[in-house]
N, C-alpha and C positions, 0 to 999 in steps of 0.2 A: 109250392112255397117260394119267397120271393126269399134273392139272394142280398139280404141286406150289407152286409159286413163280413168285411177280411182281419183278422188279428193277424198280424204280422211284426216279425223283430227281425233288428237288423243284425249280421253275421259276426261272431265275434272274432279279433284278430285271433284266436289259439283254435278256430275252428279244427286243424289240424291234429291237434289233441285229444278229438273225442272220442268217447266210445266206440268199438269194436265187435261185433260177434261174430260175423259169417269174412268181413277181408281182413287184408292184412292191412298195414299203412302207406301208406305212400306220399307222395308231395301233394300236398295241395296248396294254391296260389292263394291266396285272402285277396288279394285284389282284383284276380279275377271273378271270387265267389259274393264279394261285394256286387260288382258290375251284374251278375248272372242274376243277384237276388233283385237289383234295382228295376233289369228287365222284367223278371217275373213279377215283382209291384206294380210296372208301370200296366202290365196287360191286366191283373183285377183291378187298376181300376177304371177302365175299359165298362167293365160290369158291374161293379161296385163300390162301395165306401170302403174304403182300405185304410185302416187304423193300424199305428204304430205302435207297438208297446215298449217302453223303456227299455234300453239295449243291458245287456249283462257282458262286456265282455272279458269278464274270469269266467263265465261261464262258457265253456268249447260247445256244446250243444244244444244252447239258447237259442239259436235261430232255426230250431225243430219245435216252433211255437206250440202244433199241435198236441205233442206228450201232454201238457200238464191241466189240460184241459178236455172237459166234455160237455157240447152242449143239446140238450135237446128238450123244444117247445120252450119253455121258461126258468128249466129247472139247468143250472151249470155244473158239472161232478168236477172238483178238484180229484185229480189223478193221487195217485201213490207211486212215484216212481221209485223204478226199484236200489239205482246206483245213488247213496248219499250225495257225490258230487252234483247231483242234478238238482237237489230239492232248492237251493238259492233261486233255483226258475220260477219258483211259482208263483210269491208272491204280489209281484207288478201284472202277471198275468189276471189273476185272480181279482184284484183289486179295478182291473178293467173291465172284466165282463159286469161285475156288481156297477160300474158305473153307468152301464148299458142298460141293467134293470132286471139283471136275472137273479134269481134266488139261488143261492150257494150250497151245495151238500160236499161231504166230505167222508171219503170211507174209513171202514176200520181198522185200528190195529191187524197185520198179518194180511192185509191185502194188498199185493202190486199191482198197477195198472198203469199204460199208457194210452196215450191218444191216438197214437198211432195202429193200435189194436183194438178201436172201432171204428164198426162201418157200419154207418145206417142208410136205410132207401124206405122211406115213408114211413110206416109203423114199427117197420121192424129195423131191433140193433143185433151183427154180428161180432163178437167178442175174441179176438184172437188169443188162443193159448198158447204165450210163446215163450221166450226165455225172460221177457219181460213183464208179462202178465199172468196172476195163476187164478187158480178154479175159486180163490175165495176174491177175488177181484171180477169176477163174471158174477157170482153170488150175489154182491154188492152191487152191482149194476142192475143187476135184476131186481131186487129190492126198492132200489130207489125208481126204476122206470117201467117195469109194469103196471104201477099203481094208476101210470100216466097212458097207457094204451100199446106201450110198446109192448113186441115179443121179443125175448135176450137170448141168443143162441151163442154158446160156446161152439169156439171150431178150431182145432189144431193146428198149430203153425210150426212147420217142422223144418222148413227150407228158405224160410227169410227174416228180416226181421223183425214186423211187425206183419199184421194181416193185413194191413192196404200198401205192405210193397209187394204183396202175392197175389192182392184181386180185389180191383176196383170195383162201382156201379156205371153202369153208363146212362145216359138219361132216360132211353124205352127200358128199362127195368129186368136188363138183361147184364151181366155181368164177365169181364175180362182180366184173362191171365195167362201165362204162359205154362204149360203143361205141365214141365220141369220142376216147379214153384207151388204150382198151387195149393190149395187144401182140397180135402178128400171134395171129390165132384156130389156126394153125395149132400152138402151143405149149400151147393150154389149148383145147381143141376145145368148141363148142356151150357154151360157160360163158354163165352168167345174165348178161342186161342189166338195170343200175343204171338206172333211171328218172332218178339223181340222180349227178353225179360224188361229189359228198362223200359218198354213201350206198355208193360202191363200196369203203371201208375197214371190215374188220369183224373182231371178235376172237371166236375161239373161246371160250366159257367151262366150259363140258364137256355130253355130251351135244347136245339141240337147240338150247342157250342161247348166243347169238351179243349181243353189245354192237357199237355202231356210233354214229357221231354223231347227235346231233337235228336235223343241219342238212341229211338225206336222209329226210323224212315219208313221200316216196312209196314208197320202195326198203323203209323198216320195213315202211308197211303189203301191199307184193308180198311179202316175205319171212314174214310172218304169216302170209298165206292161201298158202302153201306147206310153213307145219307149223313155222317155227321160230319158235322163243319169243327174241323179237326186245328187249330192253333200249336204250335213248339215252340219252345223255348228252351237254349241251352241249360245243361245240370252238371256239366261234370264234374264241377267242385264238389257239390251234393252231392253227387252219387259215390265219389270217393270214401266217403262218409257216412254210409248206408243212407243217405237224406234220397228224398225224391221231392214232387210236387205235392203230393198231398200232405207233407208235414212241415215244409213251410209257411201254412197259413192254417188260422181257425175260420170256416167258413159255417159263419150264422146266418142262419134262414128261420124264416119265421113267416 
């Protein structure tokens, strides 16, 4: 599938402010996390159309574009996120995948979900169950995408915060994480170990070309001498923030 479009938004100053589950808080710079997200725009769009969505910034977790969305083939799932503070995100999201041409679903009452707690690789979607998303939010996602060819597997997520800050896809259809993090091996069998937790988040760019953070050197230089043309770029404002690279951007293919 070609890598059409990047949704992305830009950081808001209170980024500092946001949600918590697994750190504590700490400083984070806004103008450094400015500069790091501009990097990481500049390199998709490298590969792709990179689209901007209207900034929110009372929103502290707005530039975690991926939460409020899900897309796959033609069909777009407005998320349920679980924290009130967050649902003001959704709107300007929403309203721009529909200008894209995808048909909109929306789940039901009693269902939380984030975007961040799916991960798909061709046919099939994994659904992380985590503090953020529950079993009637896997339900829902199954309902609305097997009709369409997918298979929806729930998978536990007990050691981070969503399921693609515990274990990526990489593009031969083999999967990376670090040991410590992951989900049970029996839902992603024999998948790669991350030398580096922060190195176990990694975005497809097409072909063998994978982006990932600078702040996993070891896990770049394993994945190089394995054949992929490995790209970094700095996170650590994001990551202070449980953000990685795979949840600053919706990355449509079709």
């Amino acid at each position: 599938m070609e890598f059409m479009h990047a949704l992305v938004r830009r950081p808001s100053p209170r980024l500092a402010d946001g949600l918590l589950t697994h750190l504590e808080p700490s400083d984070v710079n806004p103008d450094l996390a400015l500069a790091q997200w501009q990097d990481y725009c500049d390199i998709l769009r490298d590969y792709t159309d990179v689209i901007e969505v209207e900034p929110a910034p009372d929103c502290p977790d707005s530039v975690f574009i991926e939460d409020p969305i899900f897309t796959y083939a033609d069909l777009a799932i407005e998320t349920r996120l679980k924290y009130s503070s967050r649902k003001p995100e959704h709107e300007a999201v929403v309203r721009k995948v529909e200008d894209l041409g995808f048909s909109l679903a929306q789940l039901p009452e009693g269902a939380t979900l984030e975007g961040g707690d799916m991960l798909k690789f061709n046919e099939k979607v994994w659904v992380g169950l985590s503090t953020r998303t529950n079993e009637a939010g896997v339900r829902a996602v199954a309902e609305l995408l097997e009709p369409l060819g997918a298979t929806v597997t729930g998978v536990p997520v007990e050691h981070a915060l969503h399921l693609k800050s515990a274990i990526t896809a990489l593009p031969d259809g083999s999967f990376l994480a670090h040991e410590d993090y992951a989900p049970p091996e029996e839902f992603f069998p024999g998948y790669r170990r991350a030398p580096e937790f922060l190195g176990s988040q990694i975005i497809m760019l097409g072909g063998n070309t994978i982006l990932m953070s600078a702040s996993g050197p070891k896990t770049a230089e394993m994945l190089r001498a394995d054949g992929f043309e490995v790209l970094t770029t700095p996170m650590t404002e994001f990551e202070k923030t449980e953000g990685c690279v795979t949840c600053l951007s919706v990355r449509i293919r079709r």
